[in-house]
C-alpha positions as CSV (number, residue, x, y, z in Angstrom):
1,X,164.3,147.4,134.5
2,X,161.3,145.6,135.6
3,X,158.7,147.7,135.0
4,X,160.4,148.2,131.3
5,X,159.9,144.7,130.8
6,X,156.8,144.8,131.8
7,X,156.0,147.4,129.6
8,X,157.9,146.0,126.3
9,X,155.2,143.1,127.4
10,X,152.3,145.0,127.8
11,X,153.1,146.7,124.5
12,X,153.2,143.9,122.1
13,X,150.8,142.1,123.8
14,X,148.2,145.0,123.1
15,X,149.5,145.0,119.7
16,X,149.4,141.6,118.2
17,X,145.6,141.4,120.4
18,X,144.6,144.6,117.5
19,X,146.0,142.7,114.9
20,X,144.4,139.5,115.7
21,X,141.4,141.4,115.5
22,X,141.6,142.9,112.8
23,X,142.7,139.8,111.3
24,X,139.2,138.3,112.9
25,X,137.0,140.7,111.5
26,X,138.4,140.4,107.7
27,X,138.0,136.6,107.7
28,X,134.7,137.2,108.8
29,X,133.8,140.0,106.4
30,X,135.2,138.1,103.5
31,X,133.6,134.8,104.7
32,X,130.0,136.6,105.3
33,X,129.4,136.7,101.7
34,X,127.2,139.7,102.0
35,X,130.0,141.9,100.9
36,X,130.8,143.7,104.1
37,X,133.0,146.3,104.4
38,X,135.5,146.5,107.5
39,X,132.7,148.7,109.4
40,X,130.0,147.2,108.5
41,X,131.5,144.5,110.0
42,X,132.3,145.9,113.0
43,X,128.8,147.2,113.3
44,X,126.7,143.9,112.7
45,X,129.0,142.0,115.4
46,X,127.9,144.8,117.5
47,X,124.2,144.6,116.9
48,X,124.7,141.1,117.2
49,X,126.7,140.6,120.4
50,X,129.5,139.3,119.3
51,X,131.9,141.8,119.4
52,X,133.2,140.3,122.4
53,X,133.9,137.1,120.4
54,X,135.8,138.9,118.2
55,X,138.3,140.2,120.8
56,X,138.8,137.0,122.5
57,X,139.6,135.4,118.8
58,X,142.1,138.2,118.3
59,X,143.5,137.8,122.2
60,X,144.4,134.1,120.9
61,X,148.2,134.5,119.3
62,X,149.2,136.1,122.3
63,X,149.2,132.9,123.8
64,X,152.1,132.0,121.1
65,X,153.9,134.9,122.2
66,X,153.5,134.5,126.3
67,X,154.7,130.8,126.1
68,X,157.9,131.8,124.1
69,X,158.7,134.3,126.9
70,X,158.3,132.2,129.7
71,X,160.4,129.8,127.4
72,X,163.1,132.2,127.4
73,X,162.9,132.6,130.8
74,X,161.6,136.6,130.3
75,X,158.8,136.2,133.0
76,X,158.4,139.7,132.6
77,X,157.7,139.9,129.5
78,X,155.3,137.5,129.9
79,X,153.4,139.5,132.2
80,X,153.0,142.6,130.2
81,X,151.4,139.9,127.9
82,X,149.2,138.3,130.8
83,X,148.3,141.8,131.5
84,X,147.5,142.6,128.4
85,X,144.7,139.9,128.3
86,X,143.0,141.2,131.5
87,X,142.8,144.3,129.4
88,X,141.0,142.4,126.7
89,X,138.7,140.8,129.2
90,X,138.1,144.1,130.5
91,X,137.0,144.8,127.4
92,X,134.9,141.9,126.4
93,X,133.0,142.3,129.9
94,X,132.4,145.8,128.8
95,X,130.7,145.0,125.2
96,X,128.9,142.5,126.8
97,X,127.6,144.2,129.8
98,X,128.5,148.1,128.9
């Protein structure tokens, strides 16, 4: 039971982190004014370091989502969402280091 909550945590926390990024990267393509494409995008925050800036904007509504679970007293949930940000920092460290 735990280690399902856990996982149902884990789960959406990895998924509303993609969509946050994704989210991230077309504000900035449309707000470039260059005309970027969703790639290119991609590609010039890489060449310019700031990929990792990118996944911490997109880590941001899982904040929303961990304070309603501890809300609702599912601390478990709540974990697979905590643990779904050390994923993202494991990630950021990696595109900044890797």
């Amino acid at each position: 039971m735990i280690k399902k909550e856990i996982t149902v945590g884990l789960t959406i926390g990895l998924l509303i982190n993609c969509l946050g990024f994704i989210v991230c990267i077309l504000i900035f393509s449309t707000l470039s004014g260059k005309g970027y494409t969703f790639a290119e995008t991609i590609e010039a925050s890489a060449k310019n370091d700031s990929l990792g800036s990118l996944i911490a904007l997109g880590a941001l509504p899982n904040l929303i989502f961990f304070f309603y679970f501890l809300r609702k007293n599912n601390i478990y949930k709540a974990r697979g969402i905590l643990l779904a940000c050390l994923i993202s920092a494991v990630c950021i460290a990696i595109s900044k280091f890797g």
